[in-house]
N, C-alpha and C positions, 0 to 999 in steps of 0.2 A: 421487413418491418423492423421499427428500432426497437432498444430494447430500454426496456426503463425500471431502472434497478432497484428504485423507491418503491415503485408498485409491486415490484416483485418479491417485498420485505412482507411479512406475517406483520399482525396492527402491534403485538406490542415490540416488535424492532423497531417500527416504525416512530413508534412513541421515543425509545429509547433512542435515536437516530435523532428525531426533533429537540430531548434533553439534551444532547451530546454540542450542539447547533447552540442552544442555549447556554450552557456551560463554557462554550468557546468564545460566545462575545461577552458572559458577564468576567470571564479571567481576562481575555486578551492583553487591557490596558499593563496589567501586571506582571506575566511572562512573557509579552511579545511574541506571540503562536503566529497571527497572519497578518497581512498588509491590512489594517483599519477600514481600509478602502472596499475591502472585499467583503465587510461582513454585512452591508446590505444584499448580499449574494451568496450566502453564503451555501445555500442547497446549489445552486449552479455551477458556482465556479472549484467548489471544493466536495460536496458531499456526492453528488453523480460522478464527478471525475475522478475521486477512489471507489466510488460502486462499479466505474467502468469492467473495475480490473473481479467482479463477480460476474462478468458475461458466461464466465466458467467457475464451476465448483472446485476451490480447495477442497480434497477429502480429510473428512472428520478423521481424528487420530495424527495430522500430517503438525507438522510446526512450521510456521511460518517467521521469519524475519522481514522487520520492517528499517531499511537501510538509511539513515536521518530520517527518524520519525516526526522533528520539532512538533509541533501539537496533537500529532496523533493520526495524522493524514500520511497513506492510507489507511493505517491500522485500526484507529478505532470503529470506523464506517464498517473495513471489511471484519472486525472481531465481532460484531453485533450480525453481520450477517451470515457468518457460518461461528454458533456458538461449539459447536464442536471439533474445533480447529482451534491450535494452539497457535499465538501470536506474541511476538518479542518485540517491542520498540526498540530501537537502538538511536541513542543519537547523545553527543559528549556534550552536550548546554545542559548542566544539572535543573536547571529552573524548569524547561520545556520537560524533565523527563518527571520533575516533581507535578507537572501540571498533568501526563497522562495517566502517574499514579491517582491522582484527584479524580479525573473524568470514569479508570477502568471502575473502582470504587463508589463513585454518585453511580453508575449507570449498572453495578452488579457483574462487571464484565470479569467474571475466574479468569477466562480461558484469555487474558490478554496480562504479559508480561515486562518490566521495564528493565533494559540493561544500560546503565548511565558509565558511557566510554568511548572511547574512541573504533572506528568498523572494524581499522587493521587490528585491533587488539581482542578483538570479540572472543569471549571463553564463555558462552553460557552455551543456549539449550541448541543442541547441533541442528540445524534447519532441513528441510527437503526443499523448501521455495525460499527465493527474496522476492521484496515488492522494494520500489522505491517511488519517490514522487519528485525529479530533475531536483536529485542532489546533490549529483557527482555527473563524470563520463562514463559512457557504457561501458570499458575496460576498467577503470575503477571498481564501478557496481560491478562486476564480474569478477575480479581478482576479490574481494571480499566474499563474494558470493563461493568460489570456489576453491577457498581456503577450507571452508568450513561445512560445507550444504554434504548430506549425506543421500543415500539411495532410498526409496520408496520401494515397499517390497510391493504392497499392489497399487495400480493408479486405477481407479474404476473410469471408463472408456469416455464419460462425458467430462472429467476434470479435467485439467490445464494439466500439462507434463512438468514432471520438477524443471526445475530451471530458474532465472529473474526475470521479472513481470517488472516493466517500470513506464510510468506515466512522462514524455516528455514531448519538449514543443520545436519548434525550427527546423532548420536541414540538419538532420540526422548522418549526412554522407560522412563527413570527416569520422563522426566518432564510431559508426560501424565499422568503416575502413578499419581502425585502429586495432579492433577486437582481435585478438589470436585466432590461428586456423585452428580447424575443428571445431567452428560452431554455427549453430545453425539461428541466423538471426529472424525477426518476423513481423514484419512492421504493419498495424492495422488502426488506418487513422478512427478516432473518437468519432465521427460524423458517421463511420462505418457501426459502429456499434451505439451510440446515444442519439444518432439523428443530427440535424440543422443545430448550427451553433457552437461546435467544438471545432473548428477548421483548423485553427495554430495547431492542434495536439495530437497525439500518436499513443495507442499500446505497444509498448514494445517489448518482446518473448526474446529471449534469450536460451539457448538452450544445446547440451551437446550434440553433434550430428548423429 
């Protein structure tokens, strides 16, 4: 059975999920967040596809990094669904990071943070997860990720294991290849977890062996 991550939001995420949807097309024209084209779609092509990555619980207390945040995707989706989960946008377009200051704000989101910079240079709140949404190469997102991500002292058994969680689409072969040994990669396409209709796309776990 697929999973459907909207449903699986309590009504006022959900509310706060459809402001979040609202906020994104009435800013767009002004910080350029997403292709224009997408915003008749905007629960399909972008609000399920960062809920993919709640198929598993971040544990509450854990911080999360969001590696090129530009509007907020997946960070704002996933900070409305685990409110007790620390979340950091990262991404160096000072506009896009003033527009997810506006969004954590209209939408009450504490527990979602912005650090306006560059990844390699990242000094803020030390992470146990990255998430990203195909903003880089997997060794990329990895060499940032593992600059900085620190140990989780408990994982409770149904959460995702520290590591980077990133949404991307195409042959994936080249950039796994590229990853350093010792790690354990996990490729689980979107149709496997949302159903009919995400075919181009993949979750992909990244994580020490």
């Amino acid at each position: 059975m697929s999973f459907d991550p909207i449903a699986a939001l309590a009504d006022r995420q959900r509310e706060q999920l459809s402001q979040y949807a609202a906020e994104l097309a009435r800013v767009n024209k002004r910080f350029n967040l997403v292709a224009p084209s997408t915003l008749r779609y905007v629960e399909r092509v972008h609000l399920r596809h960062s809920l993919a990555l709640s198929w598993r619980p971040f544990p509450a207390g854990a911080t999360v990094v969001d590696w090129g945040a530009g509007g907020g995707l997946p960070t704002v989706p996933l900070a409305i669904a685990f409110p007790e989960t620390r979340f950091v946008a990262v991404d160096s377009v000072g506009k896009k990071m003033e527009a997810v200051r506006l969004f954590a704000r209209r939408l009450g989101l504490e527990n979602l943070d912005v650090w306006n910079g560059r990844a390699e240079r990242y000094d803020g709140p030390l992470p146990h997860y990255a998430v990203s949404r195909a903003t880089a190469p997997l060794a990329t997102l990895w060499g940032w990720t593992e600059r900085v991500r620190q140990p989780l002292a408990e994982v409770p058994a149904e959460a995702w294991t520290p590591g980077l969680y990133t949404l991307k689409g195409g042959d994936l072969t080249e950039e796994i290849a590229a990853l350093p040994d010792g790690l354990a990669v996990e490729t689980t396409p979107l149709t496997d977890i949302l159903g009919p209709g995400d075919e181009t796309k993949a979750l992909v776990a990244v994580r020490p062996a």
